[in-house]
N, C-alpha and C positions, 0 to 999 in steps of 0.2 A: 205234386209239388208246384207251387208258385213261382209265377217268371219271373225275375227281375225286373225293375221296373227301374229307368235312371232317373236320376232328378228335375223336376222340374225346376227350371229357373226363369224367370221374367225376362224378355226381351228389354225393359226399360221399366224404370220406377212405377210407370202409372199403369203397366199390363196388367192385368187383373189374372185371377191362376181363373183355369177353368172349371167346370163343373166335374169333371174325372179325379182331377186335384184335388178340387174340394174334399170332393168324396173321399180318398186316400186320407185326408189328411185328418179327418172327422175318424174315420174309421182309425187311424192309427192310436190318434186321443183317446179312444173308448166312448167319442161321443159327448167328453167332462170340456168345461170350461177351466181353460188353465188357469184362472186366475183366480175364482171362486170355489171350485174342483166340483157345480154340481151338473148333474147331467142335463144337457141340451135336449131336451123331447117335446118336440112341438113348438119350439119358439125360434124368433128370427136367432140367428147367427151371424156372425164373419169372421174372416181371417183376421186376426193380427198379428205383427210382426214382432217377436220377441225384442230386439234389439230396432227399433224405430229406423226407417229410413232418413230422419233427418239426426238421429245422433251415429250413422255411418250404418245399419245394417245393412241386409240384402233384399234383393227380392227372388227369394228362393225359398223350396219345399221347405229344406232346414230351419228356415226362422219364420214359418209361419205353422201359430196353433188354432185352434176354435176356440171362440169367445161368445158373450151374451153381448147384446150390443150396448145393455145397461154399464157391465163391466168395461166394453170397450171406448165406453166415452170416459169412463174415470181414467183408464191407463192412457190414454192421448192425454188428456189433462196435462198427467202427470210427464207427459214426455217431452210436450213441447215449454213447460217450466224446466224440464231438465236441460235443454237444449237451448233457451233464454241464460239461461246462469252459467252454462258454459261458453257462451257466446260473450256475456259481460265480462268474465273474469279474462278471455282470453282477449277480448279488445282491450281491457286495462293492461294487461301483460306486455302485449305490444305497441302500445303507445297510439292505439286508435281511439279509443277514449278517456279523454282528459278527464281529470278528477274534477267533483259541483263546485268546490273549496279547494283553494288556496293551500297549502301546510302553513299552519302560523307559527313563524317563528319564538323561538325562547324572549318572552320579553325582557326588555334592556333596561336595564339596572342606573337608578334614580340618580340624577347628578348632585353632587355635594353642594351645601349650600357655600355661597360662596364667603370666603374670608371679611373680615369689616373690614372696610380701609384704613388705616391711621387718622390719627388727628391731621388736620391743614395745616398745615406752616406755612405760616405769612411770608411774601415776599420781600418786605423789606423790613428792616428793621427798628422800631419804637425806639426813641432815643429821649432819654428820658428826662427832665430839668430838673438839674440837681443844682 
């Protein structure tokens, strides 16, 4: 029977797991890369983090699988866009970033042309020789 083994977990974002880790953690995957499911045999590898450390994962056994490192440059791609657009939507939300544009008001409705004056009437009166 096999020992129990507790979890590894990172003293800090940037520890790296070890080579014992590694190994467990390779060996629990069967060797496959999570992302593409084919097997790792002879080629470079690395840990990635399921849940990325900048969109709040961990650094622990649990959320990290074996990857190609072809694969793992596509899923970073894809993490730190994901974490860009939740960074913009959440600065809009709270009022840290102002909108490019103005909201343009309902435009304002045309003024009537104005009335004709009347005819002038003279000030004084024509008196007429009869």
């Amino acid at each position: 029977m096999a020992r129990t083994v507790s979890e590894w977990i990172g003293k800090t974002d940037d520890h790296r797991a070890p080579p014992r880790v590694r190994q467990r953690i390779f060996d629990d995957c069967g060797g496959k890369c999570h992302i593409c499911g084919v097997v790792i045999v002879g080629k470079k590898w690395a840990l990635d983090h399921l849940t990325a450390l900048i969109n709040g994962g961990e650094n622990r056994q649990s959320n990290l699988k074996p990857v190609h490192i072809t694969c793992h440059a596509v899923k970073t791609a894809a993490d730190v866009a994901e974490k860009a657009k939740v960074a913009k939507v959440r600065g809009k939300h709270i009022g840290a970033i102002r909108p490019k544009q103005s909201i343009k008001s309902a435009p304002k409705p045309e003024k009537p042309a104005p009335k004709p004056m009347p005819p002038r009437r003279s000030l004084f009166k024509e008196i007429s020789a009869s």
